[in-house]
C-alpha positions in Angstrom: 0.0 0.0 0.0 2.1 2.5 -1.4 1.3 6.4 -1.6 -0.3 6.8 1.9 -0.5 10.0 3.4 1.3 10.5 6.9 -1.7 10.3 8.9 -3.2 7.2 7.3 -1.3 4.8 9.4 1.0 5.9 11.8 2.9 3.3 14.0 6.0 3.9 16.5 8.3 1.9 17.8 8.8 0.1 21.0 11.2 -2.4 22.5 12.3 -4.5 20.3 10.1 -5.4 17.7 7.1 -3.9 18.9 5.1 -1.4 17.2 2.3 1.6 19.0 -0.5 2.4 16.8 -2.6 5.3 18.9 -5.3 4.7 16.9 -5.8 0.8 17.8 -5.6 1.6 21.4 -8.2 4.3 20.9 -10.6 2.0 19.2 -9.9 -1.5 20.6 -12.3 -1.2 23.5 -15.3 -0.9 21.3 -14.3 -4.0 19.1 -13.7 -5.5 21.3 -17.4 -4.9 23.1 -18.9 -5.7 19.6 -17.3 -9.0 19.4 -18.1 -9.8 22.6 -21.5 -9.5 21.4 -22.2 -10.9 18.4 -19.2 -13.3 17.5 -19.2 -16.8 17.9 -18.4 -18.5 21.1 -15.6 -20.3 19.8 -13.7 -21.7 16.5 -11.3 -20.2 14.8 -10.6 -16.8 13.8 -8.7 -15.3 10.8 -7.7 -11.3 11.2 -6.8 -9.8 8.0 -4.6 -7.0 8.0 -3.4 -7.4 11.6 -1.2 -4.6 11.7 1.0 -4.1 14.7 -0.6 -6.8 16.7 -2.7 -4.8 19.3 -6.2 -5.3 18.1 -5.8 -9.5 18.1 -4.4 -9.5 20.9 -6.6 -7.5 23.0 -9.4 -9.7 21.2 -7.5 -12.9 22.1 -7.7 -11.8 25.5 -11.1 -10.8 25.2 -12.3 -14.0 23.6 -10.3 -16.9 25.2 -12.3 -19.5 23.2 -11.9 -19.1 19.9 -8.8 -19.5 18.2 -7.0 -16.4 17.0 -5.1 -16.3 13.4 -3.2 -12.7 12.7 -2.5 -12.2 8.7 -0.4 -9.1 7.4 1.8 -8.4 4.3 4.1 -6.7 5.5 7.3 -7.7 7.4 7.7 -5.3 10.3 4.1 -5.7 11.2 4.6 -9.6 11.4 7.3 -8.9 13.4 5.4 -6.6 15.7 2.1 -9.2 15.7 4.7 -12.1 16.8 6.6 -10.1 19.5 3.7 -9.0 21.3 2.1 -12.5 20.5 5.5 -14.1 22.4 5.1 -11.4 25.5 1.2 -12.5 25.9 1.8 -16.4 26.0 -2.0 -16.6 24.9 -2.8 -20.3 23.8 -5.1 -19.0 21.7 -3.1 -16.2 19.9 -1.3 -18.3 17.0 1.9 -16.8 14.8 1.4 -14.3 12.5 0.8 -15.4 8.8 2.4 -13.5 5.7 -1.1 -12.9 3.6 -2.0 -10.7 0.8 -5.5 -10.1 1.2 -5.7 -8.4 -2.4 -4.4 -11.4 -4.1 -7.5 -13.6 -5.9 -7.1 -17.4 -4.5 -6.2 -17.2 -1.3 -8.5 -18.4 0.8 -8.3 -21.9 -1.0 -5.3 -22.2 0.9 -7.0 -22.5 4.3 -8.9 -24.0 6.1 -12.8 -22.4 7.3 -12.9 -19.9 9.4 -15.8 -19.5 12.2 -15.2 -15.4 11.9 -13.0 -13.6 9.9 -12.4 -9.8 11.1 -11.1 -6.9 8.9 -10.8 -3.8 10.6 -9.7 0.0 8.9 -8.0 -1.3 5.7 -10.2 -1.0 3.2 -9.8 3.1 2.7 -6.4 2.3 2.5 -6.9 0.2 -1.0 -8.3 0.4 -3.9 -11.9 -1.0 -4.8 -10.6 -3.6 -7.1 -8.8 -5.2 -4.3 -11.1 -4.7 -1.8 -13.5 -6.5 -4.0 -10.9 -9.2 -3.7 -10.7 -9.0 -0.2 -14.1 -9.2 0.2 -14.8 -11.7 -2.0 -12.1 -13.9 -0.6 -12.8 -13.5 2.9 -16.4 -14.8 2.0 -15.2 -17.7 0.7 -13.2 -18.3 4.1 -15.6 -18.4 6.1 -17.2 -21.9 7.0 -20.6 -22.7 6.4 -22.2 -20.7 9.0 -19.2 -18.7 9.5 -19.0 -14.4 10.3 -17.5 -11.9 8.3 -17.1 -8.7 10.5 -15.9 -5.6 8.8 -15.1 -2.4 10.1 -14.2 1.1 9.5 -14.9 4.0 8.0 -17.3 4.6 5.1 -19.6 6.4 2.9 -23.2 6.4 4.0 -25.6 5.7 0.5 -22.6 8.0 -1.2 -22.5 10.4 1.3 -19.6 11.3 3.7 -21.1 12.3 6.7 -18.3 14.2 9.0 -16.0 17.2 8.7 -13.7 15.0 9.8 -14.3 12.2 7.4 -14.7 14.8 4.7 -10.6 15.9 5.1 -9.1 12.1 5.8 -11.0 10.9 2.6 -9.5 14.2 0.6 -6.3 14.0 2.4 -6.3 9.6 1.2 -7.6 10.4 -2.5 -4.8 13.8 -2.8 -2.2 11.1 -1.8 -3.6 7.9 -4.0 -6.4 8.4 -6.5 -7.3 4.6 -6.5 -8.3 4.7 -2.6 -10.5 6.2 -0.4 -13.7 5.5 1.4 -15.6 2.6 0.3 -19.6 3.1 0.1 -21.8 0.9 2.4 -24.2 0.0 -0.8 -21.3 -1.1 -2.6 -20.2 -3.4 0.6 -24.2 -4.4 0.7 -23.5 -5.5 -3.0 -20.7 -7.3 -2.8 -21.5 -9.4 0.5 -24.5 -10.2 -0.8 -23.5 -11.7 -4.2 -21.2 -13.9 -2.0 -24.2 -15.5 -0.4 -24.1 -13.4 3.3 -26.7 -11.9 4.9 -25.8 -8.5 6.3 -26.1 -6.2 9.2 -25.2 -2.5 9.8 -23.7 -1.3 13.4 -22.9 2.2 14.1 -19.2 2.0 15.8 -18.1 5.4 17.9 -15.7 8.1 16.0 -18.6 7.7 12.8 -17.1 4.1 12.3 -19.2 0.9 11.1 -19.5 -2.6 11.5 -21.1 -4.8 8.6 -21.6 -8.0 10.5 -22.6 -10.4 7.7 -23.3 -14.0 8.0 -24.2 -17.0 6.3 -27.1 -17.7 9.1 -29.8 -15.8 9.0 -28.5 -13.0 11.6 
């Protein structure tokens, strides 16, 4: 993901190879509450996009039962996902995967997943490969398995915050190709893979799309 602008994914370092997103700390309490509420007891779990590590782990914490599986692309965030993996010692928090999320195929390569998560990438790409994320992920997911999506997005075309208004500008001035996804066009594409799908308003003007192949 090349052409980012600064404030698009800031990360600092720690000890050793540990990596501080502010952002995940801010918003890891509230995934964390929503999973807690609608995912499944147990299983397993594949996070796409796993950046520096805090999100799973604060959700391997939180969810003891299922069985966590961090994905990223890029090396220093594998690096970051496994060291704070290592200081945890959670049995259910499993190494960090190299995955390409954008690359068509790859979820032939494993096995189903109970829930698959994907949290604030998909501004960051381009709607070609977030079709393929999406569409992949789908196919992931066992047969009454969760997809849980969030972020943030266009309402029916609309951006609905000052705030959201200047990060989608600031995204687009950097990398015409990305930008904020719309939530019809996530509607679309979830439900030609076969999910049924519900909206969840998220704090900061964030949303989950909890989709399902159960009737949620």
């Amino acid at each position: 993901m090349s052409r980012l602008p600064t404030n698009a994914s800031i990360a600092n370092p720690l000890e050793g190879d540990k990596l501080y997103a502010p952002s995940a700390d801010r918003n890891a309490g509230a995934i964390v509450a929503l999973l807690r509420e609608v995912a499944p007891l147990s299983g397993r779990a594949l996070e796409i996009a796993s950046g520096t590590g805090q999100h799973i782990l604060a959700m391997a914490r939180a969810l003891p039962d299922i069985d966590w599986y961090p994905t990223e692309v890029a090396p220093d965030r594998i690096a970051s996902i496994d060291a704070y993996a290592a200081e945890a010692d959670l049995p259910n928090l499993h190494p960090a995967q190299s995955l390409d999320a954008a690359t068509a195929g790859w979820a032939t390569g494993h096995s189903p997943y109970d829930l698959v998560y994907l949290g604030n990438l998909l501004h960051l790409i381009s709607q070609t490969a977030a079709e393929t994320v999406l569409t992949e992920a789908a196919k992931a997911l066992a047969p009454k398995g969760m997809l849980i999506l969030y972020g943030p997005f266009r309402r029916n075309g609309a951006l609905t915050s000052e705030g959201d208004i200047k990060f989608d500008a600031d995204l687009r001035a950097a990398n015409p190709a990305i930008g904020y996804k719309d939530d019809t066009w996530i509607n679309e594409i979830l439900t030609s893979a076969g999910l049924a799908l519900r909206l969840h308003d998220m704090p900061a003007n964030n949303l989950a799309f909890i989709a399902s192949r159960s009737t949620p």
